[in-house]
DRENMARGU-759827 format. One record per residue: z, x, y of N, C-alpha, C, O in turn; residue in one letter. Coordinates in steps of 0.1 Angstrom, whole numbers. Atoms other than C-alpha are relative to their C-alpha. Layout:
BEGIN
   n.w   n.u   n.v  ca.w  ca.u  ca.v   c.w   c.u   c.v   o.w   o.u   o.v residuo
     Z     X     Y     Z     X     Y     Z     X     Y     Z     X     Y       A
...
//
This chain:
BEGIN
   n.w   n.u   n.v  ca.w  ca.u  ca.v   c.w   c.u   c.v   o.w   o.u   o.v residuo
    -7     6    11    46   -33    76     0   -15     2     2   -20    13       X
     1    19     1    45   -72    68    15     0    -8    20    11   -12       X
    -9     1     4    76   -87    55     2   -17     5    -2   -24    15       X
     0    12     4    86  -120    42     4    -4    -7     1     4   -16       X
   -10     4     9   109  -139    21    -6   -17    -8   -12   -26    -3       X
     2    13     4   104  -167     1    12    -6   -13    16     0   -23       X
    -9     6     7   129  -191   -16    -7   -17   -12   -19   -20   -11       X
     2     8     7   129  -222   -43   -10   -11     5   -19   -16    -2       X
     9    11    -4   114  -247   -19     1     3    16     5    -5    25       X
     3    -6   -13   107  -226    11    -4    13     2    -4    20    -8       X
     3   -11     0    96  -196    27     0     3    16     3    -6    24       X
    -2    -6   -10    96  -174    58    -9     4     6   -14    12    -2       X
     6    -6    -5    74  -165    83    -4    14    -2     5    22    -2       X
     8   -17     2    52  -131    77    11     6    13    15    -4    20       X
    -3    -7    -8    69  -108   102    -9    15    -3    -9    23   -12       X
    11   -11    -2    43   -83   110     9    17    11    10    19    23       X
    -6   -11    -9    63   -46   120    -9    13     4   -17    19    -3       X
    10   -15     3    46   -15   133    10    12     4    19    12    12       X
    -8    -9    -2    61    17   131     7     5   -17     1     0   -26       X
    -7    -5    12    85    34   101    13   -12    -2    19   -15     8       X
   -12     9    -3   113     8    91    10     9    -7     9    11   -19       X
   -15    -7     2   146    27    90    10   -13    -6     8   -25    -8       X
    -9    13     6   178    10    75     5    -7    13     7   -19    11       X
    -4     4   -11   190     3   111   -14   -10     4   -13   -23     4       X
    15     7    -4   154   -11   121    -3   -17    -9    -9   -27    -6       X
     8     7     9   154   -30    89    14   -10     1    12   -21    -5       X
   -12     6    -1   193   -45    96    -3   -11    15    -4   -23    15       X
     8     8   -14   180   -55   134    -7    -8     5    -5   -18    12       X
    16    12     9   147   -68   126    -4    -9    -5   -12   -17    -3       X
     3    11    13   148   -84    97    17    -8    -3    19   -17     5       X
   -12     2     5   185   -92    82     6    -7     9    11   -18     7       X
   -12     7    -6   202   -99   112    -6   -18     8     1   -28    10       X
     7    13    -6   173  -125   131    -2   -11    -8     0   -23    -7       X
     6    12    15   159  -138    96     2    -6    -8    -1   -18   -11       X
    -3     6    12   174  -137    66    15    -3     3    19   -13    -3       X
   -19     5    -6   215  -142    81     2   -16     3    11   -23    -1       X
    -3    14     5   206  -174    91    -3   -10   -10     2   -22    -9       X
     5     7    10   191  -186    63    12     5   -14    14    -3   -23       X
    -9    -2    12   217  -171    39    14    -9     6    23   -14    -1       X
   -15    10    -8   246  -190    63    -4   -11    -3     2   -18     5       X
     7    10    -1   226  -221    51     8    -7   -12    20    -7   -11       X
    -2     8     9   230  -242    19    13    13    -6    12    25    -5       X
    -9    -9     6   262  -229     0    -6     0   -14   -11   -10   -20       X
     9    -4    12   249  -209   -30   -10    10     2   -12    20    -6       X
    10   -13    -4   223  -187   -15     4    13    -5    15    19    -4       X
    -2   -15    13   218  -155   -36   -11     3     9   -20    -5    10       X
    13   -14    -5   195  -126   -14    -1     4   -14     6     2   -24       X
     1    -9     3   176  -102   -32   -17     7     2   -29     4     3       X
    10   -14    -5   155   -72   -25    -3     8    -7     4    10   -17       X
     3   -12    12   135   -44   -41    11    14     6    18    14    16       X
    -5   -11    -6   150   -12   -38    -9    10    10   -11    21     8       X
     9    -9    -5   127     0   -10    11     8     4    22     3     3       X
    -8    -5   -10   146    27    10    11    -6    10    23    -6     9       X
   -10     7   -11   158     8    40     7   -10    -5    17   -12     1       X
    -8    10     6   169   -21    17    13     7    -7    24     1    -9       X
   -15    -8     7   195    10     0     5     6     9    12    16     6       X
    -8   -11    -8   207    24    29    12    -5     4    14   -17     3       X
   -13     6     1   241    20    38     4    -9     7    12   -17     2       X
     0     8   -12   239     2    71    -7   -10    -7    -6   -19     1       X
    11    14     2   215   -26    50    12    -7    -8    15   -19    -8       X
   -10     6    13   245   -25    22    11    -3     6    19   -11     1       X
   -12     6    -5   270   -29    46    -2   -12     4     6   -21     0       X
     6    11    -1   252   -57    62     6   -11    -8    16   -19    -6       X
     2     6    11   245   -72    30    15    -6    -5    17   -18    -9       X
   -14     7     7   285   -74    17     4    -9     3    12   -13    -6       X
    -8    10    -1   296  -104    32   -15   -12    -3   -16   -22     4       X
     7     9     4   266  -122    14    -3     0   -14    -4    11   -18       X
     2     0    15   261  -130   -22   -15    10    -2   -24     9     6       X
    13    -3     4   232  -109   -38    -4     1   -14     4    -2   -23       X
     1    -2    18   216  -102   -72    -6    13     2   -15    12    11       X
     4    -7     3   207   -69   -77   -13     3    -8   -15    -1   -19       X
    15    -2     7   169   -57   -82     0    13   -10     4    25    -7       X
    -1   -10    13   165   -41  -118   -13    13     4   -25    10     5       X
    15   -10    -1   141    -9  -112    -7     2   -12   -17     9   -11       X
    15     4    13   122   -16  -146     1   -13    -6     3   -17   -17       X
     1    18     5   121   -53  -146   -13     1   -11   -17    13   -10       X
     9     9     5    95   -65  -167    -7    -8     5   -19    -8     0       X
     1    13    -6    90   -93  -147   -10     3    12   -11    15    16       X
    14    -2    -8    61   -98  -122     9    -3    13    13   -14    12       X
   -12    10   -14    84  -107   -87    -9    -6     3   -20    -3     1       X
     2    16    -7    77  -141   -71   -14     8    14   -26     9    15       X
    11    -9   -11    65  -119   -38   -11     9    -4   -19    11     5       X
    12    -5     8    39  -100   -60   -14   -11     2   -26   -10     6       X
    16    10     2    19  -133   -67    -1    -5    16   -12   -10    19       X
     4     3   -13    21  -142   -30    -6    10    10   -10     7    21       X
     8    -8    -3     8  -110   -21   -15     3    -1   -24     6     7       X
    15     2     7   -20  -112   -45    -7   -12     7   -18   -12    12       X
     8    12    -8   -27  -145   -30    -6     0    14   -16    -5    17       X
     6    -2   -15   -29  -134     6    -9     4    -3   -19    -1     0       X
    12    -4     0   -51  -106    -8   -15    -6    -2   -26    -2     2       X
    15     6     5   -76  -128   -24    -4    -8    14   -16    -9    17       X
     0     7   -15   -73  -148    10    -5     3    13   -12    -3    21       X
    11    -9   -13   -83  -122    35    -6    11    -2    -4    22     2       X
    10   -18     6  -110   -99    20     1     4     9     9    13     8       X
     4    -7    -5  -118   -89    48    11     5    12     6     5    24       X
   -13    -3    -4   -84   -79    63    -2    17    -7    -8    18   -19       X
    -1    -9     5   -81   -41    59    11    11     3    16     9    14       X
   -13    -7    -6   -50   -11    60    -5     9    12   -17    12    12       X
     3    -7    -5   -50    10    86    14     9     5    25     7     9       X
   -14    -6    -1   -30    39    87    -3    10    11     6    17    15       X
//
C-alpha cells in the first residue's frame, strides 16, 4: 500500500506499507507519525479521508476527534485532488507494476 497526503501548498512524502493496513496499523503508521504533526501545525487545518476501512474504524475515529475534519461524501461527483496525483505518478512510471 502507498499512502500520501497532500495539502494547499504542500504535500507528504509517499509512505510505502507492505502488509494488510488495519485501523490500529493505520492509527501507528500513518496518523500518529504523519499526519498529527502536520494537523498540530497552522491553526485551521481541516483532515480528510476516503472512507477506506481503516480510515472508519473506531480506533482511526477516535484518533481523529481531537482534530478538525470534513467528512468524505461516498457519491461525490468530484474527481479528489489525490486521484490526479495518482494519475500523474501512473503516467510517470509505466513501467512500475502491482504485485500481489
Amino acid at each position: 500500500m502507498v499512502w500520501g497526503a497532500l495539502a494547499y501548498d504542500s504535500r507528504s512524502t509517499l509512505i510505502v506499507m507492505r502488509g494488510t493496513l488495519t485501523g490500529q496499523r493505520y492509527v501507528d503508521d500513518i496518523l500518529r507519525p504523519h499526519v498529527e504533526p502536520f494537523l498540530n501545525g497552522p491553526p485551521g487545518t481541516i483532515f480528510q479521508q476516503d472512507n477506506a476501512r481503516p480510515h472508519t474504524a473506531r480506533v482511526a475515529q477516535d484518533f481523529l476527534r481531537h482534530f478538525q475534519t470534513l467528512p468524505w461524501s461516498a457519491r461525490s461527483p468530484d474527481f479528489p485532488p489525490v486521484e490526479h496525483m495518482w494519475d500523474q505518478l501512473k503516467r510517470q512510471m509505466p513501467s512500475c507494476h502491482s504485485v500481489h
